[in-house]
C-alpha positions as a Markdown table, in Angstrom:
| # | Residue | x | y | z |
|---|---|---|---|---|
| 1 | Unk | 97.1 | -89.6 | 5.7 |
| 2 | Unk | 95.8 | -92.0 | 3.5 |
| 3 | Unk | 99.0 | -92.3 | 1.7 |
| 4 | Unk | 100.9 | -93.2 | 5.0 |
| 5 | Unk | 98.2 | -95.4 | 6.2 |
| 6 | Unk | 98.8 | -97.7 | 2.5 |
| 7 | Unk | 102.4 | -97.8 | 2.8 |
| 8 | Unk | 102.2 | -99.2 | 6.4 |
| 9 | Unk | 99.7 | -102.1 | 5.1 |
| 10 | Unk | 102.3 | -102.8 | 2.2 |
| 11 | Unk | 105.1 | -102.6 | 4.8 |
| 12 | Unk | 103.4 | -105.2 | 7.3 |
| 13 | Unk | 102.6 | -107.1 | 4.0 |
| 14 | Unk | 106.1 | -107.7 | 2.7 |
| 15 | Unk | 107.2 | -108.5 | 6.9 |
| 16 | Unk | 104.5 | -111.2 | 6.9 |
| 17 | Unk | 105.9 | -112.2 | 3.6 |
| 18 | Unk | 109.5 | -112.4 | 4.7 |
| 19 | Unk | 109.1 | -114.0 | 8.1 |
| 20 | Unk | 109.5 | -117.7 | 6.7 |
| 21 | Unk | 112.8 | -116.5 | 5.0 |
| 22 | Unk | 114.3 | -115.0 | 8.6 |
| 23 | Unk | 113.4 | -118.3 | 10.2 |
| 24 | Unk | 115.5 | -120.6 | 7.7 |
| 25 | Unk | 118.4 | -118.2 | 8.0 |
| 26 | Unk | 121.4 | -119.7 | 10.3 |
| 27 | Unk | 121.8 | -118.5 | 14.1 |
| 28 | Unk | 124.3 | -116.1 | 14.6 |
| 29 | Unk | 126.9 | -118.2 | 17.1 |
| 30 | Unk | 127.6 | -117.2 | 20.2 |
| 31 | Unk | 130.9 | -115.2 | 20.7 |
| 32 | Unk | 133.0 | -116.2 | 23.9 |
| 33 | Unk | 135.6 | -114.3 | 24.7 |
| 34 | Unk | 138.6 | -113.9 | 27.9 |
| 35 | Unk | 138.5 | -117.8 | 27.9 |
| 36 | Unk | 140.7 | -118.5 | 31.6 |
| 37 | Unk | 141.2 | -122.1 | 32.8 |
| 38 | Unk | 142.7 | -122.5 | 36.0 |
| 39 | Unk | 143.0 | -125.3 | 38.7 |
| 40 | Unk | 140.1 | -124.9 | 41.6 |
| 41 | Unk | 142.4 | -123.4 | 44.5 |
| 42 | Unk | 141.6 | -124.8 | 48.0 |
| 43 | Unk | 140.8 | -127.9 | 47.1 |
| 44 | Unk | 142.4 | -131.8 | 47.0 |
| 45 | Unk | 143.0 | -131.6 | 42.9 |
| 46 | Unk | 139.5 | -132.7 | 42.1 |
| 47 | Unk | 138.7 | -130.0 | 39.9 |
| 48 | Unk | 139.5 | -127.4 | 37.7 |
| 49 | Unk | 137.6 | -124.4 | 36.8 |
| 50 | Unk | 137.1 | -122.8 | 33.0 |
| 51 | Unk | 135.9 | -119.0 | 32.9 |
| 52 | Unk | 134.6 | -117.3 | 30.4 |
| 53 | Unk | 132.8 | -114.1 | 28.7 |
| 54 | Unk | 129.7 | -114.8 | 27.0 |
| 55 | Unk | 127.9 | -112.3 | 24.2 |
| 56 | Unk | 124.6 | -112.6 | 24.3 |
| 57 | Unk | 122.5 | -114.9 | 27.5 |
| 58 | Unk | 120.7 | -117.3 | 25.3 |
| 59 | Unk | 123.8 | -120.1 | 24.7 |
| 60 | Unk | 122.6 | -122.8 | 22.3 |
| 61 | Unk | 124.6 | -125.3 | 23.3 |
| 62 | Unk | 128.0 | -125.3 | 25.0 |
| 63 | Unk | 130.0 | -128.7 | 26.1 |
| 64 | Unk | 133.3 | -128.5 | 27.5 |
| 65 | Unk | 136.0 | -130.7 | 26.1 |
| 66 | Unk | 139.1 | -132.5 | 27.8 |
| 67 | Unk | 141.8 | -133.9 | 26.2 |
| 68 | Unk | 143.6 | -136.5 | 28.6 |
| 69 | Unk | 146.7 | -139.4 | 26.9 |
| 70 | Unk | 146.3 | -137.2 | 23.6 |
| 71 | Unk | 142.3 | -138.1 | 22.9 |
| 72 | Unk | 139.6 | -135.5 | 23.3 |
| 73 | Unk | 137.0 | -136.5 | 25.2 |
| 74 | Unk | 133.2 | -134.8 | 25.2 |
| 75 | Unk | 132.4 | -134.3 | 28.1 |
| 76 | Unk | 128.5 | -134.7 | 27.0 |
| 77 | Unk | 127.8 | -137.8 | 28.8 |
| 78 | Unk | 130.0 | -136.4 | 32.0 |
| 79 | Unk | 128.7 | -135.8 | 34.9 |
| 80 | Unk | 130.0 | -131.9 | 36.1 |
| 81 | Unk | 130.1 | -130.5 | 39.7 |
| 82 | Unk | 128.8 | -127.0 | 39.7 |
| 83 | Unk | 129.7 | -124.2 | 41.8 |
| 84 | Unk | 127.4 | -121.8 | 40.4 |
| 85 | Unk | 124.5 | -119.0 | 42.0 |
| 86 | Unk | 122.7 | -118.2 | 38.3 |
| 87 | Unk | 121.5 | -121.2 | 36.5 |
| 88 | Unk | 120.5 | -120.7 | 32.6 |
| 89 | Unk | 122.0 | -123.3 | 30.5 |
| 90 | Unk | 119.4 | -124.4 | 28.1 |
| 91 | Unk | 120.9 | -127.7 | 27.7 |
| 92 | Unk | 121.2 | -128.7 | 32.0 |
| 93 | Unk | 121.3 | -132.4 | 30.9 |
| 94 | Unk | 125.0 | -131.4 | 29.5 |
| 95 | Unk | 126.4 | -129.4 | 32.3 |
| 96 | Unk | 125.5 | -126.7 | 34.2 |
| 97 | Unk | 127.2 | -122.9 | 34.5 |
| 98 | Unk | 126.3 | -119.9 | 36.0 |
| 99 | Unk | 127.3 | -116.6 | 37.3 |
| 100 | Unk | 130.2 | -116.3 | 39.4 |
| 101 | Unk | 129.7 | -115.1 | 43.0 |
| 102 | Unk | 130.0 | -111.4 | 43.6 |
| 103 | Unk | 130.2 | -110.5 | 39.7 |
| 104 | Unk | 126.4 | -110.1 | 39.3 |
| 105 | Unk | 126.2 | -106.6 | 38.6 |
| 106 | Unk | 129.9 | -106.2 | 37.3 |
| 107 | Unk | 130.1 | -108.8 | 35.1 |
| 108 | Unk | 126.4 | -110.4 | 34.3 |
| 109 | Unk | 127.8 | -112.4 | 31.3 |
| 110 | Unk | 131.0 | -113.9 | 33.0 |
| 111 | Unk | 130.4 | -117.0 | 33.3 |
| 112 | Unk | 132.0 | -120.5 | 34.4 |
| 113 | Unk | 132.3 | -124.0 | 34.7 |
| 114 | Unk | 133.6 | -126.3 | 37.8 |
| 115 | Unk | 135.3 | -129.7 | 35.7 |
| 116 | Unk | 135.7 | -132.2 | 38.3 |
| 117 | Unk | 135.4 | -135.7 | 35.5 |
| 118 | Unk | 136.8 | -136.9 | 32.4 |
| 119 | Unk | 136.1 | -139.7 | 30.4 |
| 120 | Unk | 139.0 | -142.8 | 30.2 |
| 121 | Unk | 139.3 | -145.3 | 27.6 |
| 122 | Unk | 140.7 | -148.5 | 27.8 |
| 123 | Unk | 142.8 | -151.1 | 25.3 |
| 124 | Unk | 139.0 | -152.7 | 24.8 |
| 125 | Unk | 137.3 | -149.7 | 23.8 |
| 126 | Unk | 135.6 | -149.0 | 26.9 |
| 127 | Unk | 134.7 | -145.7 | 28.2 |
| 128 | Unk | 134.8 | -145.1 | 31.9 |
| 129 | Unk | 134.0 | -141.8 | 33.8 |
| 130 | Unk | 137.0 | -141.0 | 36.3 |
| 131 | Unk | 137.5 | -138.3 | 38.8 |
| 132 | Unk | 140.4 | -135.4 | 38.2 |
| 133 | Unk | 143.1 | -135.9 | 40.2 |
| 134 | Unk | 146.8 | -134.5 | 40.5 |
| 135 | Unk | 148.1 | -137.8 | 38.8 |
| 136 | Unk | 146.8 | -136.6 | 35.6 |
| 137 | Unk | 149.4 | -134.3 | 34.9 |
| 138 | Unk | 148.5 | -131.4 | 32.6 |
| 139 | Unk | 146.0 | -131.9 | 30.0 |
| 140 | Unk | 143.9 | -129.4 | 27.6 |
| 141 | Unk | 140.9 | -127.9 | 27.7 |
| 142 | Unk | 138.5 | -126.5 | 24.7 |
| 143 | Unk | 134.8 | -125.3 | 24.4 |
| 144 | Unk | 132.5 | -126.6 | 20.9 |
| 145 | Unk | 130.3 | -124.1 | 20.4 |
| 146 | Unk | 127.7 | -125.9 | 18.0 |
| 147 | Unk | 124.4 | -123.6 | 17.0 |
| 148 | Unk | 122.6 | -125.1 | 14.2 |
| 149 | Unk | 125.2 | -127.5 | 13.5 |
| 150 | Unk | 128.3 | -124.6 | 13.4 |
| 151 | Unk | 130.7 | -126.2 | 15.2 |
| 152 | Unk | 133.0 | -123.5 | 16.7 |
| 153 | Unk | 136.0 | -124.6 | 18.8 |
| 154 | Unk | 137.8 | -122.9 | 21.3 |
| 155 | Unk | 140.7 | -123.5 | 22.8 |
| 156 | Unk | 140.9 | -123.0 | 26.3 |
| 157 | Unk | 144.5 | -124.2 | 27.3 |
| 158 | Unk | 146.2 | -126.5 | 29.7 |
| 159 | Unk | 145.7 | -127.1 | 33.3 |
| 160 | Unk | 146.8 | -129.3 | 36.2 |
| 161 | Unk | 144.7 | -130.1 | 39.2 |
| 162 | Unk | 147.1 | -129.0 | 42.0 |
| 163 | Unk | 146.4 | -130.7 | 45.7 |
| 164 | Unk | 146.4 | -128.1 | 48.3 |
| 165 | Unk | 148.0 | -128.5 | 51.7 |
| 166 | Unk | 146.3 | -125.3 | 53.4 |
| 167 | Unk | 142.8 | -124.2 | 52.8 |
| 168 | Unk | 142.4 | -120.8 | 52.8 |
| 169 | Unk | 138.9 | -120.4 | 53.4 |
| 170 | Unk | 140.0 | -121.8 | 56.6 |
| 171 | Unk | 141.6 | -119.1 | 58.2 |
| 172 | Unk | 139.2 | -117.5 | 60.1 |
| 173 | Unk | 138.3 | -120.7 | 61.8 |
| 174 | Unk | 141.9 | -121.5 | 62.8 |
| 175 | Unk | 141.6 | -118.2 | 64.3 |
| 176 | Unk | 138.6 | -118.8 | 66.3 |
| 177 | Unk | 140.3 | -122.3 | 67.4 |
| 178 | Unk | 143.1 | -119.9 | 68.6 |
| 179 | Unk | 141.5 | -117.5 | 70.9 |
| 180 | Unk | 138.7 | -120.5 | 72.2 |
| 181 | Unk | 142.0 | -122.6 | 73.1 |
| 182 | Unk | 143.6 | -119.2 | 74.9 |
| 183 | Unk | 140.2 | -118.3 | 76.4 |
| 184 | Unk | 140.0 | -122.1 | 77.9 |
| 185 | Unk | 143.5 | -121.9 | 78.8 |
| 186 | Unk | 143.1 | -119.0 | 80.9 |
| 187 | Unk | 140.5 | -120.0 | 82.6 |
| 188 | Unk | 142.2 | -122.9 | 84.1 |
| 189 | Unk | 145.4 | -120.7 | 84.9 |
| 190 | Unk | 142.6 | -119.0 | 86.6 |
| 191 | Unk | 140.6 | -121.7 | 88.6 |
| 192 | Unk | 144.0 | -123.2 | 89.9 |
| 193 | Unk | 144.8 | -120.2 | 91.8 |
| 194 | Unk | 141.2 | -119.8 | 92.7 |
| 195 | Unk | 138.9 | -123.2 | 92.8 |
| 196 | Unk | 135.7 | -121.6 | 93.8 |
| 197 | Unk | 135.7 | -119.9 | 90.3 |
| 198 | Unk | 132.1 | -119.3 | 89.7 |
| 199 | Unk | 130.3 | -121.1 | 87.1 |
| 200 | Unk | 126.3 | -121.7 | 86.5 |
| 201 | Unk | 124.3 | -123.3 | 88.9 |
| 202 | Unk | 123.0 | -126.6 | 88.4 |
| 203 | Unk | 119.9 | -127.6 | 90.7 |
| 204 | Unk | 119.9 | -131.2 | 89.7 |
| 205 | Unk | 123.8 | -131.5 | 91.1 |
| 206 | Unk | 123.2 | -129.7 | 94.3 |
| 207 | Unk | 120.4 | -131.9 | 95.0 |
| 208 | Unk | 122.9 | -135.0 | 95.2 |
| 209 | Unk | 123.8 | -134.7 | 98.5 |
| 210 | Unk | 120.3 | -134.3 | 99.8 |
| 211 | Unk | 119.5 | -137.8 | 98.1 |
| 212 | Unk | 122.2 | -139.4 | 99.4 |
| 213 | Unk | 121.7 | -138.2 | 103.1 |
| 214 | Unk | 117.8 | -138.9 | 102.5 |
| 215 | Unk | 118.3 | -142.5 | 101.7 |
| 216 | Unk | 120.8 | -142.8 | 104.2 |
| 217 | Unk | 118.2 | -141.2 | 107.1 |
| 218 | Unk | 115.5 | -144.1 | 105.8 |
| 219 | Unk | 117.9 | -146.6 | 105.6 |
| 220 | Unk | 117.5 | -147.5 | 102.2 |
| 221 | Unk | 119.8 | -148.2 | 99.1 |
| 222 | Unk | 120.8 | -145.6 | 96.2 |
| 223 | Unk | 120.4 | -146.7 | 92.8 |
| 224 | Unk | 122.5 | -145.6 | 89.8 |
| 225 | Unk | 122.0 | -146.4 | 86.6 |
| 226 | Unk | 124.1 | -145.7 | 83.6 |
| 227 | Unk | 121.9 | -145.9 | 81.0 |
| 228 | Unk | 121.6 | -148.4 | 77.8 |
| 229 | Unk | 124.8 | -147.5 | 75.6 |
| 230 | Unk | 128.0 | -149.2 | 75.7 |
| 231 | Unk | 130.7 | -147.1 | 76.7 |
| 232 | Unk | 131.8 | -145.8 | 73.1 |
| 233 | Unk | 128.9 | -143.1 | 74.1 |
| 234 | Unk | 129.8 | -139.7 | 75.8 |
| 235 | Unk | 127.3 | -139.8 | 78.1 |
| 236 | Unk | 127.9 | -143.3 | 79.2 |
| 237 | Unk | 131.2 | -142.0 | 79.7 |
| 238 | Unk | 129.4 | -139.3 | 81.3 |
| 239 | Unk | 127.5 | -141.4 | 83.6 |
| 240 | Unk | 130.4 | -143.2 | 84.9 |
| 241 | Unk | 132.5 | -140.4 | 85.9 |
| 242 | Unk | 129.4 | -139.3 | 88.1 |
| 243 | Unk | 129.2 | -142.4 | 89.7 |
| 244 | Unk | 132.3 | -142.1 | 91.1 |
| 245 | Unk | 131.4 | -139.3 | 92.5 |
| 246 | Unk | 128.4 | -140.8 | 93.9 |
| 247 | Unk | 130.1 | -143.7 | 95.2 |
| 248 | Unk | 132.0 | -141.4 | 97.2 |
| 249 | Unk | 129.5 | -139.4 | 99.0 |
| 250 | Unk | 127.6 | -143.2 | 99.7 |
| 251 | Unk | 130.5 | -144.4 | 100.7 |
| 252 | Unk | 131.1 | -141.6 | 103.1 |
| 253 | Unk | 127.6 | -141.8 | 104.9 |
| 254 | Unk | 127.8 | -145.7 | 104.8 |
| 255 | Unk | 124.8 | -146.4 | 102.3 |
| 256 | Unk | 124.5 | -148.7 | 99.8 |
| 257 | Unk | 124.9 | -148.9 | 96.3 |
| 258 | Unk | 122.6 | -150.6 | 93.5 |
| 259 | Unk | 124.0 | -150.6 | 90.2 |
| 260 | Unk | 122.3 | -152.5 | 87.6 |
| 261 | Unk | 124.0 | -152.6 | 84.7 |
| 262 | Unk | 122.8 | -153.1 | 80.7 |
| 263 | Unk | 126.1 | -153.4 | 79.1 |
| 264 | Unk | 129.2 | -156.1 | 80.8 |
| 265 | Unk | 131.8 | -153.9 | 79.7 |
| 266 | Unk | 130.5 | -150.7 | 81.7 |
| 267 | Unk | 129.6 | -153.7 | 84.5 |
| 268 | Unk | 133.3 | -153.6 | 85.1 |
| 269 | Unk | 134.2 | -150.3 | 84.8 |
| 270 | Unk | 131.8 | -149.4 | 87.2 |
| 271 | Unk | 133.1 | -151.8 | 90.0 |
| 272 | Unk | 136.4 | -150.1 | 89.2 |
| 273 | Unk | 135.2 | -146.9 | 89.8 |
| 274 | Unk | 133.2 | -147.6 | 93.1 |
| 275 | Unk | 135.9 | -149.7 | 94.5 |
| 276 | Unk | 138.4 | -147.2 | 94.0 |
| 277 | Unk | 135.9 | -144.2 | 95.1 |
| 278 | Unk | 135.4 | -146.4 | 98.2 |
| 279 | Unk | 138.9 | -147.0 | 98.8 |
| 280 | Unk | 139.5 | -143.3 | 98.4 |
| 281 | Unk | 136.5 | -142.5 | 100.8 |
| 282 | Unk | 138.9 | -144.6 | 103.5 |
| 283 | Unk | 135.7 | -146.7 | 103.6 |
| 284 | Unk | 137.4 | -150.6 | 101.6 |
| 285 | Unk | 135.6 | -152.6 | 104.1 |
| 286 | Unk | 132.1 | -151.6 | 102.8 |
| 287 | Unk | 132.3 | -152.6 | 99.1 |
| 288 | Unk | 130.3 | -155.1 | 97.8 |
| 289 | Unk | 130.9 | -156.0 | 94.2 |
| 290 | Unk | 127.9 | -158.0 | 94.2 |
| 291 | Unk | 126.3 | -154.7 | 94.6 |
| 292 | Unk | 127.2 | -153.7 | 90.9 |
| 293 | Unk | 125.8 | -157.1 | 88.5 |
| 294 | Unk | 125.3 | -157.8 | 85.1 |
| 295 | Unk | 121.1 | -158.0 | 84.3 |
| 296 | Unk | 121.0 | -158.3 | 80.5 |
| 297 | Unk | 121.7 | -156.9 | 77.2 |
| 298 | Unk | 117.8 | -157.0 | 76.0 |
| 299 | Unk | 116.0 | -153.5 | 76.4 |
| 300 | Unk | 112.9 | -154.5 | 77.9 |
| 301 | Unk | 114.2 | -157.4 | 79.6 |
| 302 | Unk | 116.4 | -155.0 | 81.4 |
| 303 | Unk | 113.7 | -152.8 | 82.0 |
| 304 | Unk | 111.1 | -155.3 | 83.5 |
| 305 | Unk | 114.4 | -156.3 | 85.4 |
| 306 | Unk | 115.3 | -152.3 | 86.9 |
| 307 | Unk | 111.6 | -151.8 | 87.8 |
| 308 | Unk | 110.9 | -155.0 | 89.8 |
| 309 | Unk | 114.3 | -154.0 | 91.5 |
| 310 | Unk | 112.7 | -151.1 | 92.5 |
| 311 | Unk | 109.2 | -152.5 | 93.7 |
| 312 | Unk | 111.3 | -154.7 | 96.0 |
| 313 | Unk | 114.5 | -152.8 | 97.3 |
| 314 | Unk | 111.8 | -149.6 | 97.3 |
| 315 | Unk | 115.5 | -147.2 | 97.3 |
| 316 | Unk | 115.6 | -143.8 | 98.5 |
| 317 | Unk | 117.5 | -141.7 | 95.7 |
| 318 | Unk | 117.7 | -143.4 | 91.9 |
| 319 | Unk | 120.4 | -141.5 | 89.3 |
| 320 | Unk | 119.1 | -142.2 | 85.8 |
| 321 | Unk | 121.9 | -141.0 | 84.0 |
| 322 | Unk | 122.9 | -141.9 | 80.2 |
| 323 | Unk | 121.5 | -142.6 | 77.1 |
| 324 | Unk | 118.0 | -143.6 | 77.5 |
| 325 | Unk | 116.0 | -145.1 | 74.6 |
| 326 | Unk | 111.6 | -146.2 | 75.2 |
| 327 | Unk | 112.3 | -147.3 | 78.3 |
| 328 | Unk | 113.1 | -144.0 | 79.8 |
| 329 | Unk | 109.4 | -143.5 | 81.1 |
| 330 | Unk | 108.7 | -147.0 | 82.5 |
| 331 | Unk | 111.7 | -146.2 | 84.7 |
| 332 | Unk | 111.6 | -142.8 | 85.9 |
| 333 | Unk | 107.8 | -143.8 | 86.4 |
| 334 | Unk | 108.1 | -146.8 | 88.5 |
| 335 | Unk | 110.6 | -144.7 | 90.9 |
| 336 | Unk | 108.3 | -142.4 | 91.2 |
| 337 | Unk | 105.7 | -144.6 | 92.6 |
| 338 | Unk | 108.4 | -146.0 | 95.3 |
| 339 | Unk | 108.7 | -142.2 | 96.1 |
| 340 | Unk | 112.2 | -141.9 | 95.3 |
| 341 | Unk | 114.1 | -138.2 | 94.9 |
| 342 | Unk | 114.9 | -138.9 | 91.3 |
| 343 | Unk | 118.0 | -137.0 | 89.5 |
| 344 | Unk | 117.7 | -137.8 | 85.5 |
| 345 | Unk | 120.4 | -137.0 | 83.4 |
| 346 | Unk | 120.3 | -137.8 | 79.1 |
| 347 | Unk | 121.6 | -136.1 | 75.9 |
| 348 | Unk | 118.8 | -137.9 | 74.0 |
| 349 | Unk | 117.0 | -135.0 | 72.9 |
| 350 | Unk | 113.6 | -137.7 | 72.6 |
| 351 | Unk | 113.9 | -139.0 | 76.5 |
| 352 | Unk | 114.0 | -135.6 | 78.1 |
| 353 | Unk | 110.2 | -134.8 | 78.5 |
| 354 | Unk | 109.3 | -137.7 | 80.2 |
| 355 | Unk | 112.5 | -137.6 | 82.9 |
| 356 | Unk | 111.2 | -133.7 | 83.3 |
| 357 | Unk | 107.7 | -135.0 | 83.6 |
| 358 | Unk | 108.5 | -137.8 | 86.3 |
| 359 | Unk | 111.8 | -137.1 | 87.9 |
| 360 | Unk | 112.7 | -134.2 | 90.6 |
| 361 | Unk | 115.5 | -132.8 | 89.0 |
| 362 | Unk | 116.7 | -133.1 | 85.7 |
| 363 | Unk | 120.2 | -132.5 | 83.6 |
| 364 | Unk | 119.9 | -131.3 | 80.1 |
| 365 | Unk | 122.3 | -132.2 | 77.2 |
| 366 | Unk | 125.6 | -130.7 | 78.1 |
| 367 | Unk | 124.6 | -130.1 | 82.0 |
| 368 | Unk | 125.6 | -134.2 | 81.8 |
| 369 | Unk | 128.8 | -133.8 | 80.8 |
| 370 | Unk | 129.5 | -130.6 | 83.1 |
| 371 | Unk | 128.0 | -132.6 | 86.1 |
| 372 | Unk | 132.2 | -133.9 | 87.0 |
| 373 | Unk | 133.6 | -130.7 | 87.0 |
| 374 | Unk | 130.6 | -129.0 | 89.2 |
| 375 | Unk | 130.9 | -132.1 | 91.6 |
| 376 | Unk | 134.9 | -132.5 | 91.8 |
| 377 | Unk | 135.6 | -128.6 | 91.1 |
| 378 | Unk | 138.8 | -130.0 | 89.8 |
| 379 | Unk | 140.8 | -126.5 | 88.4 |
| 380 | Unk | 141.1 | -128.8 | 85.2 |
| 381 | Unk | 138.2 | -129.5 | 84.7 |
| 382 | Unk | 136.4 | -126.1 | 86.2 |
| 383 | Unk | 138.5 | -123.8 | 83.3 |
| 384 | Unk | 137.8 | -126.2 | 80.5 |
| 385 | Unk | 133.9 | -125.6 | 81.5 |
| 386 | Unk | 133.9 | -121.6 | 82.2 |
| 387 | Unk | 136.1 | -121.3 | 79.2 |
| 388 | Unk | 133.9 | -123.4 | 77.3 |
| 389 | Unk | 130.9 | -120.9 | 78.4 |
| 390 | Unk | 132.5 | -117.9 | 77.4 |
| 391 | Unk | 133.7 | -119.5 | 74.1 |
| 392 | Unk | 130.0 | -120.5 | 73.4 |
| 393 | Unk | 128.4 | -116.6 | 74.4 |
| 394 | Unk | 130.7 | -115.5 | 72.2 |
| 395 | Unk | 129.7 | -117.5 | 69.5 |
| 396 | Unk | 125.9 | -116.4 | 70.4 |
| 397 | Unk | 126.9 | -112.7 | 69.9 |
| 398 | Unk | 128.7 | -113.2 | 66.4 |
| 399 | Unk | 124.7 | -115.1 | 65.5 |
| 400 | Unk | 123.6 | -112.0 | 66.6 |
| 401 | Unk | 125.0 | -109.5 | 65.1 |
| 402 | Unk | 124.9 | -111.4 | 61.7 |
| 403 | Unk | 121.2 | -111.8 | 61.8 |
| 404 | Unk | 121.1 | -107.9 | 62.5 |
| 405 | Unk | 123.0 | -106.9 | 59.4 |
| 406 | Unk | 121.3 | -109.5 | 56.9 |
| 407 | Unk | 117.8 | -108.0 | 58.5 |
| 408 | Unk | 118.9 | -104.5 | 58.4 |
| 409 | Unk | 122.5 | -103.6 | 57.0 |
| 410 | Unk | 124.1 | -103.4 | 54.1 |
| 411 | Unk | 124.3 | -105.7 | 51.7 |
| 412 | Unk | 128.1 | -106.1 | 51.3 |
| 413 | Unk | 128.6 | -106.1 | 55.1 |
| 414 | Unk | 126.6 | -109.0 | 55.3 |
| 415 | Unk | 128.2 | -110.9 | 52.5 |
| 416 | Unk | 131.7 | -110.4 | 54.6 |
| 417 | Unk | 130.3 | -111.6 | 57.9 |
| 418 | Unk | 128.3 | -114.4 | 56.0 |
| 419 | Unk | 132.3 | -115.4 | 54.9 |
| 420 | Unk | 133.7 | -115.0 | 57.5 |
């Protein structure tokens, strides 16, 4: 025992001894191996992709090389687009690499590199970084392997960066796009043989009439607003359509019609519409264009403008219906003290509280846009909205299921529904 115990204090002696001379011995270089370069597929020819197997997970230093018009050009001072899940590169500041998708377990040291810039120089001298694009033509690739100052090259190849017309990733989407636009289709085949195809019930529409006929029984005006976008907005758009509508049920009890308006262009729009909804209504005589003016395009100005046309006309029914900004409140608020019925309408996620605070009966988001084909039940317009429905449950069901499998399934099941 004594023996073994001084022969392990001269072998941790002569260790301690010899560490110094391990340390100035030169690295062992990195060994790469199944070097692959390749043009990115699915993509516009921005890129091109270099692969490769790696000994060993501690890389010194690795910097891709292009050689573009016969010069080789470090791409050290290139900035790279990665495609990468692992990140380990010691040297980030050069480029970054990691671990392709789905190799993990299989292939832990396969490794690769997304090239997407080269360096140019000009007659002057001048380097410029430029992207990779199909106008290149072919040009070589190689990998400098440089630990401890042993430059290794590697030649990697040639490449061209192809444009490509179709992505394939794609697919499944087209697919979708498909069977939406045959769902959809259907459904209008559908709703011209039968118009009163059922579809959700929307309080705040149902309740137009009742305005209508409640201002009509006081003897008061019906005010319509379309909101404070121009009409390059949806729901402006939106708003118009129903005023149409509108128009025609006013025009048919023999009310009348307010319409302020904030923007000149949807100013003569709207008299288009109402005349025309009027004229349809078998009711020309009682249009007054006067009825539909220009206040002014200043928020607040408008607004002080809307409410002081409430205190005094005091209507019946006002349809606030658009794209509301801060003024939303002052208005629905100052109906509300004339004891108006009050129908709101917006797709500004912001504005909805207060018109559901201070208005009888509101329409949320897409209810807005759904509002012509519930009023008109127009067999266009009717399939495009149930189809639309069934299109978006269907989507709600693929949500679900996916969340079940990434909480609970397997691992590889999820990955596929995740692509897909």
């Amino acid at each position: 025992m004594r023996i073994l115990a001084i022969l392990n204090t001269r072998f941790i002696c002569a260790v301690l001894l010899l560490m110094p001379v391990f340390a100035l011995l030169p690295a062992q270089a990195q060994n790469v191996t199944d070097i692959e370069l390749f043009d990115q597929p699915n993509d516009d020819g921005s890129a091109v992709i270099l692969t490769f197997d790696l000994e060993g997970d501690d890389l010194l230093e690795l910097m891709p090389q292009m050689q573009v018009d016969g010069e080789w050009y470090n791409s050290e001072t290139v900035p790279l687009t990665l495609a990468a899940l692992d990140f380990k590169s010691s040297h980030p500041e050069i480029f970054s690499w990691g671990v392709e998708d789905g190799q993990e377990d299989l292939h832990p040291n396969h490794r690769f590199v997304v090239l997407s810039k080269y360096i140019s120089v000009d007659e002057a001298g001048d380097q410029q970084v430029e992207d990779i694009n199909p106008g290149l033509g072919e040009f070589a690739v190689r990998l400098l392997i440089d630990p401890d100052g042993a430059a290794i090259v590697h030649d990697a190849g040639t490449v061209q960066a192809v444009e490509q017309w179709f992505n394939t990733n794609m697919v499944f989407r087209l697919a979708l796009a498909v069977v939406f636009a045959l769902i959809i289709m259907s459904f209008i085949l559908a709703a011209r043989k039968n118009p009163n195809i059922f579809i959700r019930r929307i309080a705040g529409l149902e309740a137009v009439d009742e305005a209508i006929g409640r201002a009509t029984e006081m003897g008061k005006p019906v005010m319509h607003i379309n909101g404070l976008d121009s009409l390059a907005t949806l729901s402006t758009v939106a708003a118009v359509n129903i005023l149409g509508r509108i128009a025609s049920k006013v025009a048919t009890y023999e009310s009348d019609l307010l319409v302020p308006c904030f923007d000149p262009v949807v100013m003569t729009v709207s008299q288009e519409v109402v005349k025309n909804a009027y004229l349809e209504a078998g009711r020309p005589d009682n249009y007054r264009e006067d009825n539909i003016y220009f206040l002014t395009d200043q928020q607040f100005s408008y607004t002080a403008s809307v409410c002081g046309i409430m205190l005094r006309e005091k209507p019946a029914a006002n349809f606030l219906l658009g794209y509301f900004y801060a003024e939303s409140l002052l208005l629905a608020e100052t109906g509300n003290t004339t004891g108006a019925i009050q129908i709101a309408g917006t797709d500004a996620q912001a504005q909805l509280p207060f018109f559901i605070t201070t208005c009888d009966y509101t329409l949320i988001g897409e209810e807005l846009y759904a509002a012509s084909a519930y009023l008109s039940r127009e067999p266009m317009l009717l399939g495009s909205l149930r189809g639309q429905d069934v299109a978006k449950a269907f989507v709600m069901l693929m949500i679900f299921i996916g969340t079940i499998l990434s909480t609970f399934g397997n691992p590889w099941l999820t990955r596929l529904w995740t692509a897909l």
